[in-house]
PDBQT receptor file of N, H, CA, C and O in Angstrom, charges set to zero:
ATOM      1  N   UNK A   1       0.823  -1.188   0.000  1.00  0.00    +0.000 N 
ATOM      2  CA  UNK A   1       0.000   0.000   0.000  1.00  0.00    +0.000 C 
ATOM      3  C   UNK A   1       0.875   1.263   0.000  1.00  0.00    +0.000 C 
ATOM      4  O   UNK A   1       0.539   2.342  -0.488  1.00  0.00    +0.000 OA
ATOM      5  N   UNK A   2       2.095   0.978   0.638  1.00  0.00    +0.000 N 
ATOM      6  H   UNK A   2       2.368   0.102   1.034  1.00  0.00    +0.000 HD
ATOM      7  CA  UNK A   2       2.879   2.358   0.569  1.00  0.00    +0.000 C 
ATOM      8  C   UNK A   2       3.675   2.563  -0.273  1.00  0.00    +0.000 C 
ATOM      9  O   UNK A   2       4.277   3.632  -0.379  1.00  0.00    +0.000 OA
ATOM     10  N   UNK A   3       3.820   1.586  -1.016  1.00  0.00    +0.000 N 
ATOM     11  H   UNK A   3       3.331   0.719  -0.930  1.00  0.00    +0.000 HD
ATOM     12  CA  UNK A   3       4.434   1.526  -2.918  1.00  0.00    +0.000 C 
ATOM     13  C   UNK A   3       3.028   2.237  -3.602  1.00  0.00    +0.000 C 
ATOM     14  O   UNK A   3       3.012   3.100  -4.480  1.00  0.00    +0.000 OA
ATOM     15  N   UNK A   4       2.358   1.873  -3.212  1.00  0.00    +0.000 N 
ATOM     16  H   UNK A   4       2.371   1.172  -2.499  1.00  0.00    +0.000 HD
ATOM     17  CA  UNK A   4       1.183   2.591  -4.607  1.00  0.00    +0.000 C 
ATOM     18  C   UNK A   4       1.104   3.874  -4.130  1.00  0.00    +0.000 C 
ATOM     19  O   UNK A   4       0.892   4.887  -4.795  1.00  0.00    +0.000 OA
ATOM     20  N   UNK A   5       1.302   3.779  -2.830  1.00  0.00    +0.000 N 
ATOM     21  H   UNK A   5       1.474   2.956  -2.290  1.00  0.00    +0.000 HD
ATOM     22  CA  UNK A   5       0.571   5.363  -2.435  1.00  0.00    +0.000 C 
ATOM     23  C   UNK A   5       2.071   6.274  -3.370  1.00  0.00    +0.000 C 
ATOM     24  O   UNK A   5       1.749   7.362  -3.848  1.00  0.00    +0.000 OA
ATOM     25  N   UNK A   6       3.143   5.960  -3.528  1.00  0.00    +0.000 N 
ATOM     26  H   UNK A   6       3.405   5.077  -3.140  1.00  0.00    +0.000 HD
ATOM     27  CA  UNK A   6       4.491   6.548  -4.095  1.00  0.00    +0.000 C 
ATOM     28  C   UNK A   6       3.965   6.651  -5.330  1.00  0.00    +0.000 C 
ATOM     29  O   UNK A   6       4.313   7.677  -5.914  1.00  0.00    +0.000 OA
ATOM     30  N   UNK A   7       2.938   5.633  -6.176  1.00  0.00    +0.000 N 
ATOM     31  H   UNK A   7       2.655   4.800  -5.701  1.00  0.00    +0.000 HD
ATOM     32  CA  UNK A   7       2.985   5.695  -7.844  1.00  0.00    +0.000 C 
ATOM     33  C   UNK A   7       4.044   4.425  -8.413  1.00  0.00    +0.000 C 
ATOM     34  O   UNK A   7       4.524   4.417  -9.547  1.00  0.00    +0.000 OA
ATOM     35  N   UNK A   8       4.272   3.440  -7.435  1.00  0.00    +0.000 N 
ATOM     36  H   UNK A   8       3.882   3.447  -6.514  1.00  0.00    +0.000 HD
ATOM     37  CA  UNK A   8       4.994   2.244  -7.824  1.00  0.00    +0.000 C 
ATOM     38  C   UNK A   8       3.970   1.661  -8.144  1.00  0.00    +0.000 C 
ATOM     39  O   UNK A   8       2.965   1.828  -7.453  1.00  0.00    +0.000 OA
ATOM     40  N   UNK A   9       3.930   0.636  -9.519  1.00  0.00    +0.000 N 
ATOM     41  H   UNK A   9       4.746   0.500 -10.081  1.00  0.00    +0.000 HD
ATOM     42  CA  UNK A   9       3.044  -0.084 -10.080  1.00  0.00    +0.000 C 
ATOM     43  C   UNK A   9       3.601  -1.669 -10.563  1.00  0.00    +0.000 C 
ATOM     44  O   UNK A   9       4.659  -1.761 -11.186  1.00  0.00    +0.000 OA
ATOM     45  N   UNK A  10       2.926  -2.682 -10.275  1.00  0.00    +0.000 N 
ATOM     46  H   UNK A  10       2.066  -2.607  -9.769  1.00  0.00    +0.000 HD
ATOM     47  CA  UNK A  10       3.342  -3.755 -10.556  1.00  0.00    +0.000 C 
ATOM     48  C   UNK A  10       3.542  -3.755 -12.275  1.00  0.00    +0.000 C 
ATOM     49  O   UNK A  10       2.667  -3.187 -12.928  1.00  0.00    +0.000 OA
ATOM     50  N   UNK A  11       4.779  -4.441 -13.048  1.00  0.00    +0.000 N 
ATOM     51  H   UNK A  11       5.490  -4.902 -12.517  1.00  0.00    +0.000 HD
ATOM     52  CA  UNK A  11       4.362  -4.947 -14.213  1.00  0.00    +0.000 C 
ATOM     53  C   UNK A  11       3.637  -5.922 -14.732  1.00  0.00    +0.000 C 
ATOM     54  O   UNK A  11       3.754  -7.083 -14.340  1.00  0.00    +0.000 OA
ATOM     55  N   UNK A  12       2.637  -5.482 -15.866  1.00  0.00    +0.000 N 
ATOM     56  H   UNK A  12       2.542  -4.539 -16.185  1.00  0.00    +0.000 HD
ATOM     57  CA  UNK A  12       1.292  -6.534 -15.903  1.00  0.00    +0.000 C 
ATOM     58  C   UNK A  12       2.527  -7.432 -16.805  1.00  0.00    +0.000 C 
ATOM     59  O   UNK A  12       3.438  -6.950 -17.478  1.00  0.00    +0.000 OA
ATOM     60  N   UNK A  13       2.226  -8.805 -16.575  1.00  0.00    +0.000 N 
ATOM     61  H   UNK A  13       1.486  -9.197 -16.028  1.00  0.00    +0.000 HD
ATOM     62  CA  UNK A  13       2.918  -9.870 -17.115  1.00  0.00    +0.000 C 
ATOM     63  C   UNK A  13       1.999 -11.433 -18.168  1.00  0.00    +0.000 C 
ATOM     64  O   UNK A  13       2.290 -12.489 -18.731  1.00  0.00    +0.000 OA
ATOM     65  N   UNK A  14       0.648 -10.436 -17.811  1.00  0.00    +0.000 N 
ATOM     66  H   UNK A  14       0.412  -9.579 -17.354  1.00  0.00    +0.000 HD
ATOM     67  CA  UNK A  14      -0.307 -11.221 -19.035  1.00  0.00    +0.000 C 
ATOM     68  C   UNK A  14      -0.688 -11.053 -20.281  1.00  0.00    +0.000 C 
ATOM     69  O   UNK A  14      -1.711 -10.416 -20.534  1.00  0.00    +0.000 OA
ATOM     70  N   UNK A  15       0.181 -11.673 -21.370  1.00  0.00    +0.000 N 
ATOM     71  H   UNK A  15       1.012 -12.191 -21.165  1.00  0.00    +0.000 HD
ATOM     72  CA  UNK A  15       0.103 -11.394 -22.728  1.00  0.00    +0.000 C 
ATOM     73  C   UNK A  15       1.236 -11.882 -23.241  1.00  0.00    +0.000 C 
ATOM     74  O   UNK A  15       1.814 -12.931 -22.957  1.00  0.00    +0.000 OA
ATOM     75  N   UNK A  16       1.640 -10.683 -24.359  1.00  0.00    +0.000 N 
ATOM     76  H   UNK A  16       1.170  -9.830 -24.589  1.00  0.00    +0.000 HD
ATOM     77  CA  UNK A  16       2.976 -11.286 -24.977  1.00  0.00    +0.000 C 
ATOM     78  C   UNK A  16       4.335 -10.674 -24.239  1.00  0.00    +0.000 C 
ATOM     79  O   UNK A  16       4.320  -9.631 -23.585  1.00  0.00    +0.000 OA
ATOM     80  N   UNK A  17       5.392 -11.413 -24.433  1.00  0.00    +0.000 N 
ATOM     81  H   UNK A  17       5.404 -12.261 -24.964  1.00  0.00    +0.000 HD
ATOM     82  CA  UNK A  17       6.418 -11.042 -23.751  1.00  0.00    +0.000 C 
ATOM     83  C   UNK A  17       7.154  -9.801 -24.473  1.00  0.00    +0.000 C 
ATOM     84  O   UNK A  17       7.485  -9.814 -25.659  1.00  0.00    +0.000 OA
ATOM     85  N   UNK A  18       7.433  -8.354 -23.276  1.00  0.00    +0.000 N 
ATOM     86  H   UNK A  18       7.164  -8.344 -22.313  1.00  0.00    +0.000 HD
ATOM     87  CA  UNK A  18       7.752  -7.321 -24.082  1.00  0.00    +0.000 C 
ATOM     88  C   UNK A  18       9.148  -6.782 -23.443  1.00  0.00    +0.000 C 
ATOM     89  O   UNK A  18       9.138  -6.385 -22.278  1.00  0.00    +0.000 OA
ATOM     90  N   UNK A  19      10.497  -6.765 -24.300  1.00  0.00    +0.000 N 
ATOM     91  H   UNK A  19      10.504  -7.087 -25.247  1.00  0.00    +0.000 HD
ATOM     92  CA  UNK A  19      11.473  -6.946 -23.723  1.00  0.00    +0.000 C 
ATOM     93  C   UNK A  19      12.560  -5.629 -22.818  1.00  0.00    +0.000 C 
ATOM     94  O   UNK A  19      13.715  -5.365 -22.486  1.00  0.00    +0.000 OA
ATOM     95  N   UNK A  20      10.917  -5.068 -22.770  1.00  0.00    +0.000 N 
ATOM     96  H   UNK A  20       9.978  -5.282 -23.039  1.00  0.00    +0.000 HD
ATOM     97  CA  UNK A  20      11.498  -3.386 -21.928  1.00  0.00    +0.000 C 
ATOM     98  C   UNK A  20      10.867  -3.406 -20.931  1.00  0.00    +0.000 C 
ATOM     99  O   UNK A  20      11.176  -2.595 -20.058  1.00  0.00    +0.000 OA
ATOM    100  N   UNK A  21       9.768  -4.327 -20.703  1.00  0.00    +0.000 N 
ATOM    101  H   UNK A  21       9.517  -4.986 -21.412  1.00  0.00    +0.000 HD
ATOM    102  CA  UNK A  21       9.404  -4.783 -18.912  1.00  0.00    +0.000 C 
ATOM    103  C   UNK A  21       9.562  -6.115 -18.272  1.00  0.00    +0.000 C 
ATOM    104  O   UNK A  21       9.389  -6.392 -17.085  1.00  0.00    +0.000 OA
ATOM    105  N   UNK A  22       9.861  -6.766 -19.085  1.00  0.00    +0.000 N 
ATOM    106  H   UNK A  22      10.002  -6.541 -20.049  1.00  0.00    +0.000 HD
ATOM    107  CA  UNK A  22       9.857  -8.463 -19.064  1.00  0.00    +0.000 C 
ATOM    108  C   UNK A  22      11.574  -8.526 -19.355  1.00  0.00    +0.000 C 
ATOM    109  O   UNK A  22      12.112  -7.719 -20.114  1.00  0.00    +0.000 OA
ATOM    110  N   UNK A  23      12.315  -9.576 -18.655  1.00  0.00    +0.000 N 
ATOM    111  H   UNK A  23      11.878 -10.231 -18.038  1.00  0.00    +0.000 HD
ATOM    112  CA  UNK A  23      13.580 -10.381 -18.475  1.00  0.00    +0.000 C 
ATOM    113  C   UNK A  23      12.728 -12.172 -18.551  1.00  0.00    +0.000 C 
ATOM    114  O   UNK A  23      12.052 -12.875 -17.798  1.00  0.00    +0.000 OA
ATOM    115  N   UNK A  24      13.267 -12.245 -19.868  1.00  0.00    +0.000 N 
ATOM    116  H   UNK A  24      13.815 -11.675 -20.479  1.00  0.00    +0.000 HD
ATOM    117  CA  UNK A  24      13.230 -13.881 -19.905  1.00  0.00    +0.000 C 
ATOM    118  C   UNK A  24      13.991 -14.880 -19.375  1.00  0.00    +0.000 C 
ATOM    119  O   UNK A  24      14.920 -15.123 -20.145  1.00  0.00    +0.000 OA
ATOM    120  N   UNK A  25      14.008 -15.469 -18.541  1.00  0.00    +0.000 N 
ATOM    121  H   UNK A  25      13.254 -15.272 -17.916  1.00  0.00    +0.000 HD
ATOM    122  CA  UNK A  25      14.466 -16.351 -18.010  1.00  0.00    +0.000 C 
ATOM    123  C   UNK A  25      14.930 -18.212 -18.584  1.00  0.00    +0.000 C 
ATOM    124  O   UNK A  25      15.910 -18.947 -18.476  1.00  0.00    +0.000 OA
ATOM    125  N   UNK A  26      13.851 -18.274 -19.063  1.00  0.00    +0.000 N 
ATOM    126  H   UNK A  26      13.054 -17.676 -19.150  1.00  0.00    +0.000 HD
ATOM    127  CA  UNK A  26      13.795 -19.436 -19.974  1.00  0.00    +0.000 C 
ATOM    128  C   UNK A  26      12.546 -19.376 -20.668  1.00  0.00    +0.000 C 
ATOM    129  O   UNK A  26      11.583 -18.651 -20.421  1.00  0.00    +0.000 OA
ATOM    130  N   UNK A  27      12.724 -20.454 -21.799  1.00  0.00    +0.000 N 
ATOM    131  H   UNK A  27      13.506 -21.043 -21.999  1.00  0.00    +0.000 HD
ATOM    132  CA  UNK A  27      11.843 -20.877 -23.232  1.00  0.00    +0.000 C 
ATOM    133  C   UNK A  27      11.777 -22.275 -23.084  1.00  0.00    +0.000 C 
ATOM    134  O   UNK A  27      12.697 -23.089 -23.170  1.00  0.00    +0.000 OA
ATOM    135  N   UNK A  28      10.772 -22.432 -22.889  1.00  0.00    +0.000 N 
ATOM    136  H   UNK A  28      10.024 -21.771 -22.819  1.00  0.00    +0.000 HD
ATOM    137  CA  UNK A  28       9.681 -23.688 -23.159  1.00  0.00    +0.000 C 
ATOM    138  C   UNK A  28       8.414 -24.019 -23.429  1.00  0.00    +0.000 C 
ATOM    139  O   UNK A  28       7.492 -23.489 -22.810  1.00  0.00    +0.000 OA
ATOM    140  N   UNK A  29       8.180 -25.058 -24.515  1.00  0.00    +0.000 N 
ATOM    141  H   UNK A  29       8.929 -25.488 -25.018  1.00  0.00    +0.000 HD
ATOM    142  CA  UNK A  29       7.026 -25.434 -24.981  1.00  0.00    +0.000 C 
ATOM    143  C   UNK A  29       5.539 -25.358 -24.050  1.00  0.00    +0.000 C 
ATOM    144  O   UNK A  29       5.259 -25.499 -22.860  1.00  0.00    +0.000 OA
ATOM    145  N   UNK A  30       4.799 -25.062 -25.271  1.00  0.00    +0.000 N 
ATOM    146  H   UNK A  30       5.026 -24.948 -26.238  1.00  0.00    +0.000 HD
ATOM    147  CA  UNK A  30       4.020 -25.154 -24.501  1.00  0.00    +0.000 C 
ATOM    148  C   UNK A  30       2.450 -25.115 -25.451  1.00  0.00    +0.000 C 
ATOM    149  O   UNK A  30       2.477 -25.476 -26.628  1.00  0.00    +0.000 OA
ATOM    150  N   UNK A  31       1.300 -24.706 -24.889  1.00  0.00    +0.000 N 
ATOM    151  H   UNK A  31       1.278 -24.412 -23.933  1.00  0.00    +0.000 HD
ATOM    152  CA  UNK A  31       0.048 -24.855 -25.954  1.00  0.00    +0.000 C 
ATOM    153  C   UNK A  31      -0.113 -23.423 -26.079  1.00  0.00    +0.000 C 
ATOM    154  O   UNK A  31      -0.904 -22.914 -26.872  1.00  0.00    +0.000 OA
ATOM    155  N   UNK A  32       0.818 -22.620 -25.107  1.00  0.00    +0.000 N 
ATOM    156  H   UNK A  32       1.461 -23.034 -24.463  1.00  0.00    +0.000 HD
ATOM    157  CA  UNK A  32       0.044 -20.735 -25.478  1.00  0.00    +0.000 C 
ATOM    158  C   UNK A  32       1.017 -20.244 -26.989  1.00  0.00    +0.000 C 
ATOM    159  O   UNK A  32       1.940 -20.846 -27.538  1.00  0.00    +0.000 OA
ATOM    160  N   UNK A  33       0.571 -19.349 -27.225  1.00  0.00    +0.000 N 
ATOM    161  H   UNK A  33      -0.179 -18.860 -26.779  1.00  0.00    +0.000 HD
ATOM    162  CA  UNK A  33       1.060 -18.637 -28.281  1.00  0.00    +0.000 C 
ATOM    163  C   UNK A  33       2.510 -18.331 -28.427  1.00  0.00    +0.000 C 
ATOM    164  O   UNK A  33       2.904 -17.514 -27.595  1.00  0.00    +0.000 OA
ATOM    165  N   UNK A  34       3.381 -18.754 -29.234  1.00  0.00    +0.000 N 
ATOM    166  H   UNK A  34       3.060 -19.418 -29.910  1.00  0.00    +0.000 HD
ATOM    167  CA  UNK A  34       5.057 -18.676 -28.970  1.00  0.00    +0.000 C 
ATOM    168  C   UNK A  34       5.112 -17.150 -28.620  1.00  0.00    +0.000 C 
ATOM    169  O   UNK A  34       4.377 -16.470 -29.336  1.00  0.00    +0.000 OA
ATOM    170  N   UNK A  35       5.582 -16.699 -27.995  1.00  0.00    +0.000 N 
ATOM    171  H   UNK A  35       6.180 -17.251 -27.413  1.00  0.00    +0.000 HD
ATOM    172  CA  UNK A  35       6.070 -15.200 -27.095  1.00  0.00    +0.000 C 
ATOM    173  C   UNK A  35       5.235 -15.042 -26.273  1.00  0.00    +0.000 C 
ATOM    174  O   UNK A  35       4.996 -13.862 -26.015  1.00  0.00    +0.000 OA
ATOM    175  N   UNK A  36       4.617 -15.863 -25.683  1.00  0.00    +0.000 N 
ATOM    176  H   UNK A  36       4.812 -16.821 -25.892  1.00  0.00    +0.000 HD
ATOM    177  CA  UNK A  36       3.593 -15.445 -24.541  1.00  0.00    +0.000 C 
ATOM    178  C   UNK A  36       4.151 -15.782 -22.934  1.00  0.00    +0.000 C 
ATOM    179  O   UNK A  36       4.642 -16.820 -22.493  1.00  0.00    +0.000 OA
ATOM    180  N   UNK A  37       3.901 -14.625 -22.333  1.00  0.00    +0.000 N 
ATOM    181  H   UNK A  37       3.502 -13.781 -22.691  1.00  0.00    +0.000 HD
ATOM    182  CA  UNK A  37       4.201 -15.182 -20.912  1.00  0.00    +0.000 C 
ATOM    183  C   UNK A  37       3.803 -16.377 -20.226  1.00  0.00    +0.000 C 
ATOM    184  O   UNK A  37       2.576 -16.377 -20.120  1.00  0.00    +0.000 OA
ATOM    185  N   UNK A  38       4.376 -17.490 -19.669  1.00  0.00    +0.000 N 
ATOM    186  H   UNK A  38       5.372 -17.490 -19.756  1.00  0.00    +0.000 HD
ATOM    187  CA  UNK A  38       3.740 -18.338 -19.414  1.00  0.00    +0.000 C 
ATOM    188  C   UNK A  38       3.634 -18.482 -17.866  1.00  0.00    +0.000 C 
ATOM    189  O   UNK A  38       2.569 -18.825 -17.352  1.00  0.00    +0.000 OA
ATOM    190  N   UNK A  39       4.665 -18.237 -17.182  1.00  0.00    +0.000 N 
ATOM    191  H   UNK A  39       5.530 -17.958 -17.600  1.00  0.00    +0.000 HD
ATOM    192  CA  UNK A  39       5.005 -18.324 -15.776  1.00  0.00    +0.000 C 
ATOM    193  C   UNK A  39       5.291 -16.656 -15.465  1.00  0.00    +0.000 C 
ATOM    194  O   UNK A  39       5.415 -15.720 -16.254  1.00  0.00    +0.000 OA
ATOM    195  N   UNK A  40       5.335 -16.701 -14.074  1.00  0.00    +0.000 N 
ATOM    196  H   UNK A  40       5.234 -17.461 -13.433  1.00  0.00    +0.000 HD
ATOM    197  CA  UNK A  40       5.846 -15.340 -13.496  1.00  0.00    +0.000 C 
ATOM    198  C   UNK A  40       6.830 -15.642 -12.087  1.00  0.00    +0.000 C 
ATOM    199  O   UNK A  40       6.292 -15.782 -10.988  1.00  0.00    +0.000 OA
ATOM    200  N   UNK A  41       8.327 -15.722 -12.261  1.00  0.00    +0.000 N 
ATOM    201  H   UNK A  41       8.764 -15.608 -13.153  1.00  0.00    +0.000 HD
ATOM    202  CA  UNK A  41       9.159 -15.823 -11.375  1.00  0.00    +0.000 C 
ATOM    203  C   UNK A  41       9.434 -15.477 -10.297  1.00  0.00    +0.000 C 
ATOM    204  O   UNK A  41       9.646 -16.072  -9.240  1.00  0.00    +0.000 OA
ATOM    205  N   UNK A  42       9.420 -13.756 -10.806  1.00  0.00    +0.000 N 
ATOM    206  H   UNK A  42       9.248 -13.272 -11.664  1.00  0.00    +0.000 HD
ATOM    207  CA  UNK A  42       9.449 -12.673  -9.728  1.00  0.00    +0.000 C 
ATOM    208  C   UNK A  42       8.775 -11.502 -10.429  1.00  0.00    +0.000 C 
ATOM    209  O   UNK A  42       8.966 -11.245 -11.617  1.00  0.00    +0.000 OA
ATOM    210  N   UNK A  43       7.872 -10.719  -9.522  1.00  0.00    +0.000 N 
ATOM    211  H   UNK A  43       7.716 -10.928  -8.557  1.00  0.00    +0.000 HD
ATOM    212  CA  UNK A  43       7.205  -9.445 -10.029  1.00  0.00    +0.000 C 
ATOM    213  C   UNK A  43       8.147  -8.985 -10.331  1.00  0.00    +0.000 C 
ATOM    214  O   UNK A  43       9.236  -9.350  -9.889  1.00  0.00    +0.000 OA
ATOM    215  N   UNK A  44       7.909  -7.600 -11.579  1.00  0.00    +0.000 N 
ATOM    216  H   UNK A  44       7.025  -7.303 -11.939  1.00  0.00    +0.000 HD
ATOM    217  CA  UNK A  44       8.572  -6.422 -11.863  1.00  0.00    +0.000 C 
ATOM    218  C   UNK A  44       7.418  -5.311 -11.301  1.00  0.00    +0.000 C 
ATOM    219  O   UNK A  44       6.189  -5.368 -11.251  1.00  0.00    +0.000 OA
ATOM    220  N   UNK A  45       8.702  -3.957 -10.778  1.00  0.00    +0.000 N 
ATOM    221  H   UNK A  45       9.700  -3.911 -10.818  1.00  0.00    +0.000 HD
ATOM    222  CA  UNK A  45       7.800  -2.497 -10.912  1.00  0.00    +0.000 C 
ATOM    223  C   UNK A  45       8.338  -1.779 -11.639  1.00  0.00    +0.000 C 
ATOM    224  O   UNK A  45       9.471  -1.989 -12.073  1.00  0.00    +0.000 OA
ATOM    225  N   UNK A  46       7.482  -0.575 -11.979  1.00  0.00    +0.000 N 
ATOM    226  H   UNK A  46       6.561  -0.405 -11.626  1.00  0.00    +0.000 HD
ATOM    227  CA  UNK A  46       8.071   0.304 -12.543  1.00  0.00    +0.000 C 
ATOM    228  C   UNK A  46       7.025   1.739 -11.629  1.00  0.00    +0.000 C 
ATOM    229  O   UNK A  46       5.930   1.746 -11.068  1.00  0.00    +0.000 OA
ATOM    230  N   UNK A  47       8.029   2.734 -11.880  1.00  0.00    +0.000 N 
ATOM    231  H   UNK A  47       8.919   2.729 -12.337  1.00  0.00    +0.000 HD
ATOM    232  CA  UNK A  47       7.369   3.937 -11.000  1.00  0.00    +0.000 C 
ATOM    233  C   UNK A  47       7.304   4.867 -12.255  1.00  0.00    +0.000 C 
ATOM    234  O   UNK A  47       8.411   5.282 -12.599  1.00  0.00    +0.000 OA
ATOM    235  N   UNK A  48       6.252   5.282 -13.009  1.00  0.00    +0.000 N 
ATOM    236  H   UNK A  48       5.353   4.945 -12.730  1.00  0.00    +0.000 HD
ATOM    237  CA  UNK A  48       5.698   6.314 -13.858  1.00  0.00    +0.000 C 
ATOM    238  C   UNK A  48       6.199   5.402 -15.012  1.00  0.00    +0.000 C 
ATOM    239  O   UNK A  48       5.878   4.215 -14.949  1.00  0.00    +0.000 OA
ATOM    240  N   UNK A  49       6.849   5.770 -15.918  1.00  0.00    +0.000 N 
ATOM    241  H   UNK A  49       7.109   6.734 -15.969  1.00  0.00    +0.000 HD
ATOM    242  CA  UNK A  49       7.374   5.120 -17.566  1.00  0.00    +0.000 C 
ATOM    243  C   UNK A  49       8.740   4.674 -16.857  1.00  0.00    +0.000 C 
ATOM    244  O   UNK A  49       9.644   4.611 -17.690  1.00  0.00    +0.000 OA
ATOM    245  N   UNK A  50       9.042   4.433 -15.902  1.00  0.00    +0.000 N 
ATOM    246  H   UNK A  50       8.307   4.484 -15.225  1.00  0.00    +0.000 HD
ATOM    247  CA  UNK A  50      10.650   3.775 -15.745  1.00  0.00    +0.000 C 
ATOM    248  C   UNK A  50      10.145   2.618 -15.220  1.00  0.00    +0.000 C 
ATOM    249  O   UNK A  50       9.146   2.479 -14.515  1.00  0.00    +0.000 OA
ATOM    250  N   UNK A  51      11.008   1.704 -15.669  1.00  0.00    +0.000 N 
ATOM    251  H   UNK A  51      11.820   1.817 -16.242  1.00  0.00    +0.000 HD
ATOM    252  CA  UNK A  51      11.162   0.365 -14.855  1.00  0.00    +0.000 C 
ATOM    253  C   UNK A  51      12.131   0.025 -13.731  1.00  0.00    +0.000 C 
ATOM    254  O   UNK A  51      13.277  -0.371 -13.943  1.00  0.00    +0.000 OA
ATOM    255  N   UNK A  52      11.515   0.233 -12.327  1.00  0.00    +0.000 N 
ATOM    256  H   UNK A  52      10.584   0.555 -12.155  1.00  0.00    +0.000 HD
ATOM    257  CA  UNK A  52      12.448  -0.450 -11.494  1.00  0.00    +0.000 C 
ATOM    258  C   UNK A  52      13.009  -1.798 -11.205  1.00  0.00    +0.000 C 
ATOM    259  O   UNK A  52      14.169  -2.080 -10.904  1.00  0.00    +0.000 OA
ATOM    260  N   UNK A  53      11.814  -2.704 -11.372  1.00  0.00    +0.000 N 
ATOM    261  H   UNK A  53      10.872  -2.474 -11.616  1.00  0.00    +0.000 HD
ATOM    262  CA  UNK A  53      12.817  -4.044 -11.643  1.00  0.00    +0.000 C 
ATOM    263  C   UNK A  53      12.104  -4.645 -12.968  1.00  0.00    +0.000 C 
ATOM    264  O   UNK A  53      10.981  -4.161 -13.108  1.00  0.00    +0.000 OA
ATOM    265  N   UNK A  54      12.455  -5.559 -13.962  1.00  0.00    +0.000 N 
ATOM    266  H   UNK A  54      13.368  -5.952 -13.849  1.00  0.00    +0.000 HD
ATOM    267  CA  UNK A  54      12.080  -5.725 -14.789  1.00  0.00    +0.000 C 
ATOM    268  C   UNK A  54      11.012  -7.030 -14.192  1.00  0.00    +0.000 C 
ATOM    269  O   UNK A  54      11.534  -7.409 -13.144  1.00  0.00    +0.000 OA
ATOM    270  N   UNK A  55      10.030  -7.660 -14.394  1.00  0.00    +0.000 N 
ATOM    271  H   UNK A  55       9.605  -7.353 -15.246  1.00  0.00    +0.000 HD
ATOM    272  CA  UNK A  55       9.446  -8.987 -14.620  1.00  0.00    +0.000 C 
ATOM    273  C   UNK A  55      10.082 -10.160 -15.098  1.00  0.00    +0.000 C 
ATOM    274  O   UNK A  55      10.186 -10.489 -16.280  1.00  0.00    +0.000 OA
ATOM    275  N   UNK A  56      10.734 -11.108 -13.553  1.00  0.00    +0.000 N 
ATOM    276  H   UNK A  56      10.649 -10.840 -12.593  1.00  0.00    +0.000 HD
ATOM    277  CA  UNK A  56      11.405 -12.402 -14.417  1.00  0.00    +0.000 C 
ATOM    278  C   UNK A  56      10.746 -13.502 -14.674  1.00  0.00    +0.000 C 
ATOM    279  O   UNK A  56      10.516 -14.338 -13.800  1.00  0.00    +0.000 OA
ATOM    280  N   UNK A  57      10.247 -13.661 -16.315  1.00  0.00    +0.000 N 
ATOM    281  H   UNK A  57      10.434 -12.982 -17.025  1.00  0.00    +0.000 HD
ATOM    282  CA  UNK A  57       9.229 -14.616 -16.827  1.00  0.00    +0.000 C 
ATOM    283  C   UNK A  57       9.868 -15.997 -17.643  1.00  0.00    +0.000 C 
ATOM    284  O   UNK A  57      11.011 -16.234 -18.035  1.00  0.00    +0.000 OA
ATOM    285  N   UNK A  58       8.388 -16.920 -17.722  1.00  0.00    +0.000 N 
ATOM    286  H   UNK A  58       7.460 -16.727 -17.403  1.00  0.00    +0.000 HD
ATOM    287  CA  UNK A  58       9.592 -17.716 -18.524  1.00  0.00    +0.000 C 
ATOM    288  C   UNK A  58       7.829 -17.867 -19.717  1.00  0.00    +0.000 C 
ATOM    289  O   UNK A  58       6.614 -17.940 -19.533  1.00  0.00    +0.000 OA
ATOM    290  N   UNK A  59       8.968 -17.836 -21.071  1.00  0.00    +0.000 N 
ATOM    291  H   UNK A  59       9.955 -17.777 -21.220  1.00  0.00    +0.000 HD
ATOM    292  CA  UNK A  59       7.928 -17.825 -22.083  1.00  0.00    +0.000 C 
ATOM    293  C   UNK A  59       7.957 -19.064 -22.929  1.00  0.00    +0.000 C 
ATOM    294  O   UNK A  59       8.750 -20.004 -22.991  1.00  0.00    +0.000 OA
ATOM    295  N   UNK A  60       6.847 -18.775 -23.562  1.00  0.00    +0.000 N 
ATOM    296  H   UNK A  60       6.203 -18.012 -23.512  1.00  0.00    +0.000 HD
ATOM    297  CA  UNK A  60       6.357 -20.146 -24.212  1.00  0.00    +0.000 C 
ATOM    298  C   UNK A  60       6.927 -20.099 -25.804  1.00  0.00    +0.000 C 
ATOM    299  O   UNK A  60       6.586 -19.169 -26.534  1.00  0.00    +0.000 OA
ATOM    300  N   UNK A  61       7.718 -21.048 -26.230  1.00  0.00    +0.000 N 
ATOM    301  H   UNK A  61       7.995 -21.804 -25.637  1.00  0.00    +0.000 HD
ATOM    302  CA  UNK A  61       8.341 -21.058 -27.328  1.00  0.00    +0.000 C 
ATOM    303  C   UNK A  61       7.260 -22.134 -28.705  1.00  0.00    +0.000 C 
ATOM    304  O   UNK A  61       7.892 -22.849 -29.483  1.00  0.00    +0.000 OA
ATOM    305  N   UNK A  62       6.220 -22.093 -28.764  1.00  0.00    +0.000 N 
ATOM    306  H   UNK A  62       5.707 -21.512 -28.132  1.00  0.00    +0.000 HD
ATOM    307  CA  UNK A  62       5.025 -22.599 -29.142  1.00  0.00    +0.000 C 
ATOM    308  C   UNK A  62       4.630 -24.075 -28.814  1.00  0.00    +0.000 C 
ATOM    309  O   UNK A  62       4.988 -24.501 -27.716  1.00  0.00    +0.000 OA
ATOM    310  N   UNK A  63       3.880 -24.959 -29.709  1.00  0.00    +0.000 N 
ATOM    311  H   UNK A  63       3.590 -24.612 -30.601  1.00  0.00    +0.000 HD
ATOM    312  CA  UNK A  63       4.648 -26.256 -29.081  1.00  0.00    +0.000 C 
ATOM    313  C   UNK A  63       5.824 -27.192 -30.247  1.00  0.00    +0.000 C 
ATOM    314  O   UNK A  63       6.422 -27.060 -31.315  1.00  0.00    +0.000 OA
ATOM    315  N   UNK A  64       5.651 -27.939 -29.384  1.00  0.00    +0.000 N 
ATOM    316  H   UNK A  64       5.166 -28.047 -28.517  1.00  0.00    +0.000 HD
ATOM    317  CA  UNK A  64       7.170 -29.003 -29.825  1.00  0.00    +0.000 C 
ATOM    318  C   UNK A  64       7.088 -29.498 -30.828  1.00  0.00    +0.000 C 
ATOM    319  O   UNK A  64       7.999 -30.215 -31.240  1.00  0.00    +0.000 OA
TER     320      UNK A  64
């Protein structure tokens, strides 16, 4: 609550993977759409248009 009350905002990590808020971690198969977030490691924030930590995800490389 005292991060938002600052204007710290979680990075949304549902969709496709975008490589100025998202840190990929690993690529593996899967049934979602190849570049799609599949997992979420560790939250990212960012405070206004900066990113304080990036989102460490692991994405889906389509399937096998």
């Amino acid at each position: 609550a005292v991060l938002q009350k600052e204007g710290v905002e979680e990075v949304r990590t549902d969709g496709k993977f975008d490589p100025h808020v998202h840190e990929a971690l690993l690529s593996q198969p899967s049934e979602a759409e190849e570049g799609s977030v599949i997992e979420v490691l560790q939250k990212g924030y960012r405070l206004g248009d900066r990113v304080i930590r990036p989102a460490r995800v692991v994405i889906s490389s389509g399937r096998d």
